[in-house]
Structures are given as C-alpha cells and as structure tokens.
C-alpha positions as CSV (number, residue, x, y, z in Angstrom):
1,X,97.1,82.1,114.5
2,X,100.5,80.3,113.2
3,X,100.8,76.5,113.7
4,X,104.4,77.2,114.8
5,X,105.1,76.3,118.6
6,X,105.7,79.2,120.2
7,X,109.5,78.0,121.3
8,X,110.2,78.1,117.8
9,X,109.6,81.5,116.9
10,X,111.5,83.9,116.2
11,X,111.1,86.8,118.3
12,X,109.2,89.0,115.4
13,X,107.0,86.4,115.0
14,X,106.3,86.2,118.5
15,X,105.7,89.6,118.9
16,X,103.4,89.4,116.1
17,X,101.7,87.3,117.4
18,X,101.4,88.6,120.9
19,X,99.7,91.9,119.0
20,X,97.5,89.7,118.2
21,X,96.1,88.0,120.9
22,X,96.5,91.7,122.8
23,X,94.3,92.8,119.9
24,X,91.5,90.3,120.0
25,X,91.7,90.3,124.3
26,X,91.3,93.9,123.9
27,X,88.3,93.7,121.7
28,X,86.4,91.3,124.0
29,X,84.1,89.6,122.0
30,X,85.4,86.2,122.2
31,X,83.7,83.6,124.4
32,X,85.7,83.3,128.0
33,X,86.7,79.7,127.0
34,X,88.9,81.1,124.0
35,X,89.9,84.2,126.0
36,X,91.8,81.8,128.3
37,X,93.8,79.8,125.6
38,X,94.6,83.5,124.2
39,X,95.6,84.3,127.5
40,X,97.6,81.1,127.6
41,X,99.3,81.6,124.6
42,X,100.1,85.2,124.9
43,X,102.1,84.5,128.4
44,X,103.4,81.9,126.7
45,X,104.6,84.6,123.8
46,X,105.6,87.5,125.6
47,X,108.2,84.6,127.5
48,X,109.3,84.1,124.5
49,X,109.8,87.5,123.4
50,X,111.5,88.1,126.9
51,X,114.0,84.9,126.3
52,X,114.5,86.1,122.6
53,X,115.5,89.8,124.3
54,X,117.8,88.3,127.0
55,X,119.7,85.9,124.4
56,X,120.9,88.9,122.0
57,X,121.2,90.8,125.0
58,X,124.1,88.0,126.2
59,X,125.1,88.1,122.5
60,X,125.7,91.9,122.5
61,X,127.6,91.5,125.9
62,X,129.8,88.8,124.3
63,X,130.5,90.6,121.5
64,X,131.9,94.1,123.5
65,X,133.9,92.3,126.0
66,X,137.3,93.9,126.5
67,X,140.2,92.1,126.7
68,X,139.8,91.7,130.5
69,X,136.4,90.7,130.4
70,X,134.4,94.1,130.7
71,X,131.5,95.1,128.9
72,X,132.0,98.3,127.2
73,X,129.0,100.3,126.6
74,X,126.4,97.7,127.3
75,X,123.5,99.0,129.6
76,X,120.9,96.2,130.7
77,X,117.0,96.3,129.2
78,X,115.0,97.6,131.8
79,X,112.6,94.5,133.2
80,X,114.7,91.6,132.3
C-alpha cells in the first residue's frame, strides 16, 4: 500500500490501488480487523476514482460546448 492519501491520487493510482484491496478481499486470508480498514480504504478509493471520472467528465463537457452552450457529442458515464 502507497503512503499517498487517497485525495491525492491520481485516478490510475487509485484504481490501482482499489485492485488491490479487491484482490487481497477477494483472497480472504486476512484477519477481519485488516479486512475492515481494506474495506475502508477501498470505498474510500473507488470515491475517488468516481470523483476523478466526473471531473474529466465536466472537463470533456467544457471543452465541446457550442457556441450557445450545448454539449456536442457528450453522452454521460453510466452510474455517476
């Protein structure tokens, strides 16, 4: 695990990381202390990832606006 608070990570690194607790939840053979803080951190990760997602999302947006203010070709992500 990175020493890097999750709200500065860029969302590759978060997702990376988020394997990574998936991975070692997934496995099951840690004790059920550390399976909460991976739990913990890996919500705390995939919000991340989902704020990371949104943001370029708004950047994309910004970027096709039309002169009258209307996104051309933009479809949401699905589940944000």
């Amino acid at each position: 695990m990175t020493d890097t608070p999750v709200s500065e990570m860029s969302f590759e690194t978060a997702m990376k990381a988020l394997e990574q607790v998936v991975d070692q939840l997934e496995r099951g053979d840690v004790a059920l202390e550390e399976s909460i803080a991976l739990y913990e951190r890996g919500a705390a990760l995939k919000q991340r990832c989902e704020a990371e997602l949104k943001r370029a999302e708004e950047k994309v947006a910004a970027i096709t606006m039309d002169a009258d203010g209307v996104a051309r070709g933009i479809k949401p992500v699905e589940g944000l």
